[in-house]
matplotlib code that plots the C-alpha trace (Angstrom):
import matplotlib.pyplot as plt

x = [67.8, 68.9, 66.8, 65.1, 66.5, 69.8, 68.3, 65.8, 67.2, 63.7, 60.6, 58.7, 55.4, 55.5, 52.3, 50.2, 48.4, 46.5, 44.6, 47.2, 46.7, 45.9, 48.5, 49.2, 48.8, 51.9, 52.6, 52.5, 50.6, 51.8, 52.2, 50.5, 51.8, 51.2, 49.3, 51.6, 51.2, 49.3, 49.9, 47.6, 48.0, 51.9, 51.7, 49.0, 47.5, 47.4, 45.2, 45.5, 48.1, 46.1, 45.8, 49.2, 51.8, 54.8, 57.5, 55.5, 54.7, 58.5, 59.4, 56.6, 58.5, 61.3, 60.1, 58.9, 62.8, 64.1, 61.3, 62.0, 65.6, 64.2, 65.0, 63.0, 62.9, 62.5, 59.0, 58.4, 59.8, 63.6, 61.1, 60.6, 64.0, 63.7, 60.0, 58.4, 54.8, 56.0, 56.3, 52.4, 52.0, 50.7, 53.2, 52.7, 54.4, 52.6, 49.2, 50.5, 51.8, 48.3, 47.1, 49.4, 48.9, 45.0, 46.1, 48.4, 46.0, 43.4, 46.0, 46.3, 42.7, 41.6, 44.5, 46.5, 43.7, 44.9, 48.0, 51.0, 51.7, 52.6, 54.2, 56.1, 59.4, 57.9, 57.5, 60.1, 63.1, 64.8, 63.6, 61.3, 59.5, 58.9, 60.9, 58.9, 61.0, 63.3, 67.4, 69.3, 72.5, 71.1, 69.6, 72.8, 74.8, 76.0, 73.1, 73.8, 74.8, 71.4, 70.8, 71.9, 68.5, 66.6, 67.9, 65.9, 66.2, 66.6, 65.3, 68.0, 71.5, 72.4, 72.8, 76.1, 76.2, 72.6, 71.8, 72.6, 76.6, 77.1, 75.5, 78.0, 81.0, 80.0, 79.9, 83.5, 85.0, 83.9, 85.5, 83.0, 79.5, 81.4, 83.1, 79.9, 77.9, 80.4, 78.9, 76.2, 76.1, 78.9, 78.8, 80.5, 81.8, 82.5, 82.1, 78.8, 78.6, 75.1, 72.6, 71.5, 75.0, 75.2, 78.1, 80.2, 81.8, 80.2, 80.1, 78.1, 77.4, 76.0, 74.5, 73.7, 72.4, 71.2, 69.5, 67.7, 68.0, 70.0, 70.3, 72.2, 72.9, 73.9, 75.7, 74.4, 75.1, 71.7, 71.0, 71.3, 69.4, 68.4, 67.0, 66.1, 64.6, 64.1, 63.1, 59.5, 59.2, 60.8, 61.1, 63.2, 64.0, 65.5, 66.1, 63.6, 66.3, 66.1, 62.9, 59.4, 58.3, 60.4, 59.5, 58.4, 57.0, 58.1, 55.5, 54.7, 58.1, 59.8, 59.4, 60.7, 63.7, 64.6, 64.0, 66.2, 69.7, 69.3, 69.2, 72.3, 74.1, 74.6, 75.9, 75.6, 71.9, 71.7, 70.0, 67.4, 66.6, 65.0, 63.2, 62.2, 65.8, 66.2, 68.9, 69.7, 70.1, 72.5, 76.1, 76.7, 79.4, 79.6, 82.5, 84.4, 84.1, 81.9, 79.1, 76.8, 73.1, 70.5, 67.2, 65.0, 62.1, 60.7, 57.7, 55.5, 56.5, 58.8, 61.8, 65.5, 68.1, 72.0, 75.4, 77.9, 81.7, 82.3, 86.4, 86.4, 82.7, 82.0, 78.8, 78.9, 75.3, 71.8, 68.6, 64.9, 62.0, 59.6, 56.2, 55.1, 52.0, 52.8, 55.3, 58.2, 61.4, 64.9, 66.7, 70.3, 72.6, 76.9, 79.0, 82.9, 85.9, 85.6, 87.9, 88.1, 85.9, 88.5, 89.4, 86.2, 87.8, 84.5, 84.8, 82.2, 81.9, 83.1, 82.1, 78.7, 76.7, 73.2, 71.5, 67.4, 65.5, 65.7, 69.4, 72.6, 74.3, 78.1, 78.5, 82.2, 83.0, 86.3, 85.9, 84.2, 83.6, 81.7, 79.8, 79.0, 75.8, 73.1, 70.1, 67.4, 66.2, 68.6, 66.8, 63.3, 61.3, 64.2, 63.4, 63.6, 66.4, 65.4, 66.0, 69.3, 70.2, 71.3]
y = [177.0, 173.4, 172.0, 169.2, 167.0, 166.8, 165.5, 163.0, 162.7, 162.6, 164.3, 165.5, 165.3, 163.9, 162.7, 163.8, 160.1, 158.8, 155.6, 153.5, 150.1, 147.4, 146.3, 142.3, 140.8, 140.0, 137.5, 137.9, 140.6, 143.7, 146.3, 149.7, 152.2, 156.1, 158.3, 159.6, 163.0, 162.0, 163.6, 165.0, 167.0, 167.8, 168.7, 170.5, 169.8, 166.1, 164.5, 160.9, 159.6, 160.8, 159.1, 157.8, 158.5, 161.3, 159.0, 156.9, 159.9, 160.4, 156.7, 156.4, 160.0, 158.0, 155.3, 157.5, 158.7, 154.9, 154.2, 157.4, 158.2, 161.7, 164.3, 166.8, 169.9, 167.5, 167.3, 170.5, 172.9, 174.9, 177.2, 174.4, 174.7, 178.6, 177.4, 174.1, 176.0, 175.7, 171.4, 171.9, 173.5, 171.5, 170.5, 168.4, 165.9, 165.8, 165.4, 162.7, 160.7, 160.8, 159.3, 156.7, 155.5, 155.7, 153.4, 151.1, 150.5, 149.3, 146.8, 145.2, 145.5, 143.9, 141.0, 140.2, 141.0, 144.6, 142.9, 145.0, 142.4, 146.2, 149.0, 152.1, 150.3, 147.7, 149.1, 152.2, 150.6, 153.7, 155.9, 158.4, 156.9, 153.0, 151.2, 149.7, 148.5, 145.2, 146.1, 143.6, 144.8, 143.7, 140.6, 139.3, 140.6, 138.9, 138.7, 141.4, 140.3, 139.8, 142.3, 141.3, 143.3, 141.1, 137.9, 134.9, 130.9, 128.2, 125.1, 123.8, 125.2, 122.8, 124.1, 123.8, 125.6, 126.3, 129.3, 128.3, 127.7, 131.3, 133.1, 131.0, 131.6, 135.5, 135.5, 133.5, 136.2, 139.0, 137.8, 135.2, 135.0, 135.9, 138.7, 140.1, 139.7, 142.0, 144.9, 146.8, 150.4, 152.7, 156.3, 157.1, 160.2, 160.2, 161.8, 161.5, 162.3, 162.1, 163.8, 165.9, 167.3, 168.1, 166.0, 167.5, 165.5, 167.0, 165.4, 162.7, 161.3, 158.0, 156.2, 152.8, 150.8, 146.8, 145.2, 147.7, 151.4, 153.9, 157.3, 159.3, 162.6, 164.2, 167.6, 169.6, 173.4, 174.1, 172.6, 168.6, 165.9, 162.9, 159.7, 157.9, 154.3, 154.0, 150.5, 150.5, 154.1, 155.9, 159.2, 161.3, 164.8, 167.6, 171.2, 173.3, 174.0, 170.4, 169.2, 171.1, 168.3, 168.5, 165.8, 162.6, 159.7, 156.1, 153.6, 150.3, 149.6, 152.3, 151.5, 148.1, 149.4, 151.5, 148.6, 146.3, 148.7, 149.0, 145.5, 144.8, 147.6, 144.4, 141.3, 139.2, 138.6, 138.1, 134.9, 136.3, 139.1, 137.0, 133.8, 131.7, 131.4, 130.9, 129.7, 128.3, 131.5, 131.5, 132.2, 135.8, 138.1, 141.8, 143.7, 140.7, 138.3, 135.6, 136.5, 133.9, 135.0, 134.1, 135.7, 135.7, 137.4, 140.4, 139.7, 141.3, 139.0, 141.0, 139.1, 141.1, 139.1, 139.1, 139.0, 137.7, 137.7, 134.3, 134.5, 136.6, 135.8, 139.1, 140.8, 143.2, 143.8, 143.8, 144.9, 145.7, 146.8, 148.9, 148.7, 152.1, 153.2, 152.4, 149.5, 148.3, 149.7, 148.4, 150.2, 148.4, 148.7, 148.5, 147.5, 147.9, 148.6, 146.2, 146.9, 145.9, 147.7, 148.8, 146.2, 144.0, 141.5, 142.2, 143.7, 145.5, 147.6, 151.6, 152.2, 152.0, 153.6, 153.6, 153.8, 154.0, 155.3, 158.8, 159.1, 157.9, 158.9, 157.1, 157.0, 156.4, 156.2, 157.5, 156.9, 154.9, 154.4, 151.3, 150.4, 153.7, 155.3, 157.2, 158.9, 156.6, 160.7, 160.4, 157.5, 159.6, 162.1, 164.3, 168.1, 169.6, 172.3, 176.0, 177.8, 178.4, 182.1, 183.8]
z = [112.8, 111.4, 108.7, 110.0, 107.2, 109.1, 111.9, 111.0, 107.1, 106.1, 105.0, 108.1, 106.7, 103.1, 103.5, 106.1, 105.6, 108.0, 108.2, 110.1, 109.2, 111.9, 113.6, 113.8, 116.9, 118.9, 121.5, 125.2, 127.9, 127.2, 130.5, 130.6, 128.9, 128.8, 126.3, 124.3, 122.2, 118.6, 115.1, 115.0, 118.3, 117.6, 114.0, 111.5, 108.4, 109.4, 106.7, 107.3, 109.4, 112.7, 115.5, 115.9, 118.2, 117.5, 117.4, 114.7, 112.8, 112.4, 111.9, 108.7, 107.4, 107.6, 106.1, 102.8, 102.8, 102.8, 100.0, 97.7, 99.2, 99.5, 102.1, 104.3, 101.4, 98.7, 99.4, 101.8, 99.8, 101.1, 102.9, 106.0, 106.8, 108.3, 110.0, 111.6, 110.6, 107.0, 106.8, 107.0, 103.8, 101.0, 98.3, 95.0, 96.3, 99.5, 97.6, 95.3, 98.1, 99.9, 97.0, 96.6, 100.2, 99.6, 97.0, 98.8, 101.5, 98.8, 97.9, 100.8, 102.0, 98.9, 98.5, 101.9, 104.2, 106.0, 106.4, 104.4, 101.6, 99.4, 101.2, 99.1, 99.2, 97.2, 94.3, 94.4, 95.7, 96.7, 93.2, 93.3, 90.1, 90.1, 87.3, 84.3, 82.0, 83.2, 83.0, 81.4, 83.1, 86.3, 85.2, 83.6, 86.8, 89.9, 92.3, 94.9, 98.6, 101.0, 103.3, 106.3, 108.1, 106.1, 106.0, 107.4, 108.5, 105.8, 106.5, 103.9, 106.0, 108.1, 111.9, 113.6, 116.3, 118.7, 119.7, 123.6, 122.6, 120.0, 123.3, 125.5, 123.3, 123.7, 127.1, 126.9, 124.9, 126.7, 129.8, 131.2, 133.3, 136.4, 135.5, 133.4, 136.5, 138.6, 136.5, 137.7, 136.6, 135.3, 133.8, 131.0, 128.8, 125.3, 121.9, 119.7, 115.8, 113.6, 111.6, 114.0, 115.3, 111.8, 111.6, 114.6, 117.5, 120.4, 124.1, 125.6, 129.1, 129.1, 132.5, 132.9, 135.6, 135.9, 134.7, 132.6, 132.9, 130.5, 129.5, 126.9, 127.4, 124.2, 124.6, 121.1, 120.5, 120.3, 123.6, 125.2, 123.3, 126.0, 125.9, 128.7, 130.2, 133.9, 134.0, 132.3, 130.4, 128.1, 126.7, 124.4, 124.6, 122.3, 121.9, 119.9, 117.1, 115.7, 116.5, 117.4, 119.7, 122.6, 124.8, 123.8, 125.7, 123.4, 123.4, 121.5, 118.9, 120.5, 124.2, 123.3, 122.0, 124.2, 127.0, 124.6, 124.5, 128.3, 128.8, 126.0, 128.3, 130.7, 128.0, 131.4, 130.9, 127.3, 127.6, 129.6, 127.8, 124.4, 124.1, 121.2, 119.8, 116.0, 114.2, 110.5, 108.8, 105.4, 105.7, 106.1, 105.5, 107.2, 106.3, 104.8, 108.6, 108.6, 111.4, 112.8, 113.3, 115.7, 116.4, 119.5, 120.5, 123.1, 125.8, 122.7, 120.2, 118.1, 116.6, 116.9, 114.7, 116.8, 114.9, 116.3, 114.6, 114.6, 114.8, 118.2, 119.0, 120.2, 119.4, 116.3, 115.3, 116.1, 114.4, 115.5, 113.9, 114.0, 112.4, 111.2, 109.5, 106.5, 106.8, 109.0, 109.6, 110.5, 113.0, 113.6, 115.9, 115.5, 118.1, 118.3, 120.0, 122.6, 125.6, 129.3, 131.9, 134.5, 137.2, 136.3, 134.0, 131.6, 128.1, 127.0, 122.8, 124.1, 120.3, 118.3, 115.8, 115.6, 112.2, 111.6, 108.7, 110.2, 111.1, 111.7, 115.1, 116.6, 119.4, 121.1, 125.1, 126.1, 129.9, 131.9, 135.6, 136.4, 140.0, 140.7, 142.9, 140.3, 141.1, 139.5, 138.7, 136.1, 134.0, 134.6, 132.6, 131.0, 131.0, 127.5, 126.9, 126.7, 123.4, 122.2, 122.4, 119.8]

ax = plt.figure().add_subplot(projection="3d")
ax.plot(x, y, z, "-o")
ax.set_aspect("equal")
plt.show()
């Protein structure tokens, strides 16, 4: 069996914590959602982070990873990797991060009012022990590029182009509103690489259908690894061999993002599928091209930032969050390889890679058949794949 590290690159329960913070209110009416499966009913020895969905479970592991850039066995010990049963087991490391959430939480009760003003990122940067001592090297150095996840409006830039005519030009240089619109579904077969293939090209089907329905079928040895959206819920499914929780049902962050990538499957209704449009952000670089950046928000109020390369205008990037128990996440999105949809006149990326605190995974389409019939079955609960035979 896989180490979990591989598939989540993070530890699964570095902190059995607990005590989710309250969340901040968000715009808008939210629809009904499902109960999904909570911590504590999925995993054992939850101390502290109970009452919190799976999927939130794993995205707070992830973010101790980001915060620590620690793996899986770092803090579970080698023997987790041969047994799920074994991540419950009590570890030094495990006890000390309780603590230090205890402690973090009191922060923020006492000074930003709940709110998370100090999460673990704050203070360890990516270093398992929090740096004391101030480095001349990097105070006499060149300040290092922004991160383009986090970069935000300046009231100083001045604002040449609105947010209306970078979505326009996109639309332009992927063939025009027209042609976009002619595209209504399409399947598609290709190859998919991440963590959790353990770095191996295996197959993937891919179906989309407008405005707002997608599934990924990914193809693993150990059995196929789906995520689906048929419109208003989503789940995600996996073998046993990479992850003890089968079937998940995404709420909340999760359910937003999955409805967001079905909707970007269709660039024709781009406009549509934000509001509140931002611009004035800093001149920003990615890969040596100048990118212009726009933000706009989802029905619940959550903001999701757009790049778009501002030579060919084509979309090349676009980040979410996630709020997690302990802090918010970043989960980005790269898109490339832009190529004409047969006989639509409509380009569309065949390539992108996915990257979140618990992974990495690219994805890359190597046919595509577009205005097809599919079963709306095919967007619906996924079943989860038996065990892999030895």
């Amino acid at each position: 069996m896989r180490g979990w590290g591989l598939y989540l690159a993070a530890p699964l329960t570095i902190c059995l914590l607990g005590a989710t913070l309250a969340r901040g209110q968000t715009g808008g009416a939210a629809p009904p959602q499902p109960s999904p499966m909570l911590s504590e009913q999925a995993f054992k020895n939850v101390q502290v982070l109970r009452g919190i969905p799976v999927k939130e479970f794993m995205e707070t592991m992830g973010f101790f990873a980001a915060s620590l850039s620690l793996n899986c066995s770092d803090c579970h010990s080698q023997a987790s990797a041969s047994n799920w049963a074994n991540y419950a087991d009590d570890t030094p490391l495990k006890q000390q991060t309780r603590r230090m959430i205890v402690m973090v939480n009191a922060i923020n009760k006492a000074n930003f009012g709940g709110a998370r003003g100090v999460t673990c990122f704050t203070c360890h940067r990516g270093s398992q022990r929090p740096k004391l001592i101030p480095s001349l090297a990097q105070q006499y150095a060149a300040p290092p590029d922004e991160d383009p996840d986090e970069i935000v409006p300046l009231a100083a830039v001045r604002v040449t182009m609105t947010a209306d005519q970078i979505l326009d030009r996109y639309i332009g240089a992927i063939g025009g509103a027209a042609a976009a619109a002619r595209l209504t579904s399409y399947t598609a077969k290709g190859t998919y690489e991440g963590f959790d293939s353990d770095f191996e090209l295996v197959p993937v089907d891919i179906y989309a259908k407008a405005p707002d329905m997608r599934a990924t079928v990914i193809h693993m040895r150990a059995g196929d690894s789906s995520n689906t959206y048929d419109g208003r819920e989503a789940w995600a499914a996996g073998p046993q061999d990479l992850t003890p929780v089968t079937l998940i049902s995404l709420v909340e962050d999760s359910l937003a993002g999955a409805r967001l990538d079905a909707q970007l499957a269709f660039p024709g209704r781009i406009k549509q599928i934000l509001t509140d449009w931002r611009t004035g952000f800093p001149a920003l670089r990615i890969d040596d091209r100048p990118v212009d950046v726009i933000e706009g928000r989802t029905p619940d109020g959550t903001g999701v930032k757009l790049y778009f390369d501002r030579e060919t205008g084509f979309l090349v990037r676009s980040v979410r969050y996630s709020r997690t128990a302990v802090g918010t996440v970043p989960i980005n999105v790269v898109y490339s390889n832009y190529r004409d949809v047969p006989g639509l006149g409509v380009k569309i990326p065949y390539t992108w890679q996915l990257t979140w605190t618990n992974g990495r995974g690219t994805y890359n389409v190597t046919s595509l058949q577009p205005n097809v019939a599919i079963d709306a079955a095919r967007f619906g609960r996924p079943t989860p794949p038996s065990p892999a035979r030895n």
